[in-house]
VOGU-3710 file (C-alpha; in Angstrom, 3 decimals, decimal comma):
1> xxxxxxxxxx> 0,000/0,000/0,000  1,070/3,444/-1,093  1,364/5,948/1,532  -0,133/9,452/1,021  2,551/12,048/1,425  0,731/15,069/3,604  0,936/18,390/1,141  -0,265/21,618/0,786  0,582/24,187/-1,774  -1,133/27,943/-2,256
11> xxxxxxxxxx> -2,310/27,774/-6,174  -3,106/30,864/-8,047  -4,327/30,563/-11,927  -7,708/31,507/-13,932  -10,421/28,952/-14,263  -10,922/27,471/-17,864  -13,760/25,359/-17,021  -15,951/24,661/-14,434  -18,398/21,030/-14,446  -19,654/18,939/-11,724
21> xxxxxxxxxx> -17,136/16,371/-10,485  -17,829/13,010/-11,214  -17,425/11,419/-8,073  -17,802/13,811/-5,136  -21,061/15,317/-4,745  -21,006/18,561/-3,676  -17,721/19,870/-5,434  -17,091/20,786/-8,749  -14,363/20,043/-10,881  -12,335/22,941/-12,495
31> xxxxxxxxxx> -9,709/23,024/-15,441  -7,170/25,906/-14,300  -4,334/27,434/-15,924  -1,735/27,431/-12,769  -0,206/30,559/-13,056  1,390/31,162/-9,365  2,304/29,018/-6,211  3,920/29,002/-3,102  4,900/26,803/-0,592  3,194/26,250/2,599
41> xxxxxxxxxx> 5,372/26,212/5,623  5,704/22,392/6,798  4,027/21,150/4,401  5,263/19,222/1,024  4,675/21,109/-2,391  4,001/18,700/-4,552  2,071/21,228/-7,089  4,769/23,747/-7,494  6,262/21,691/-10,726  2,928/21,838/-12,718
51> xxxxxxxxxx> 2,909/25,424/-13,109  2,364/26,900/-16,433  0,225/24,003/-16,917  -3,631/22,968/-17,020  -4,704/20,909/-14,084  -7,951/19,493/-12,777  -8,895/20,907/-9,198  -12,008/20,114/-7,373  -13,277/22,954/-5,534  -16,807/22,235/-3,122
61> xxxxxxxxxx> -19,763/23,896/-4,552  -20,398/26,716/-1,850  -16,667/28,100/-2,514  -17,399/28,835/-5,836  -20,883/30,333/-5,834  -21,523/31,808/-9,282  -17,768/31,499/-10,458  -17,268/31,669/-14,280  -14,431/30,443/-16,861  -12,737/33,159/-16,933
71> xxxxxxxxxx> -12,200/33,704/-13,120  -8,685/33,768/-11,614  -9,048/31,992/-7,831  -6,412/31,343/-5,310  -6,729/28,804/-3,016  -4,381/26,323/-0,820  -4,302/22,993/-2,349  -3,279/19,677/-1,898  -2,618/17,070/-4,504  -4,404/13,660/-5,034
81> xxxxxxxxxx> -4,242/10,584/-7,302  -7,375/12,726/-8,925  -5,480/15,781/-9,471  -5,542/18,927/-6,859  -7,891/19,597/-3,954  -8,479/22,575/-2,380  -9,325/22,866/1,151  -12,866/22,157/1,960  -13,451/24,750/4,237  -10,556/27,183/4,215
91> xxxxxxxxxx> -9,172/29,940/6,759  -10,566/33,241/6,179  -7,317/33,960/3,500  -7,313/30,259/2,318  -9,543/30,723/-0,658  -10,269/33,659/-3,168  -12,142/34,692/-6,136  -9,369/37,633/-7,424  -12,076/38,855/-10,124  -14,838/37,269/-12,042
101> x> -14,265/36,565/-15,952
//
């Protein structure tokens, strides 16, 4: 059995997509174009190398309210065998629409 290495990694990028996720009610799963990241102290980055790239991120529902492609969004993520995760229910500075598309 594989062990799951604990991670966390603040993401910054604009949304490209947005859909329902296929297998976790209550989230949504968005395409983003990772733009920015940093580190999160004590915690493994294991997102930082994507950058520049499009990756899937599943963001739950009431996060996003009425969040459009075109959207950049922060948020502090972690990565699964799915793709990236961001917290469920962030800190008050953990998660951000930065402006609507």
């Amino acid at each position: 059995m594989v062990q799951a290495i604990e991670n966390l990694t603040t993401i910054i990028g604009t949304i490209l997509s947005l859909a329902s996720h296929p297998t976790l009610p209550g989230y949504t799963m968005l395409i983003l174009r990772l733009e920015e990241t940093r580190p999160v102290e004590g915690k493994a980055d294991l997102i930082s190398n994507q950058l520049g790239n499009k990756i899937r991120v599943a963001v739950r529902n009431e996060l996003l309210s009425d969040t459009r492609p075109g959207a950049r969004m922060r948020c502090r993520a972690k990565r699964t065998p799915d793709g990236a995760m961001c917290e469920p229910h962030p800190k008050e500075d953990g998660f951000a629409i930065l402006s609507q598309g």
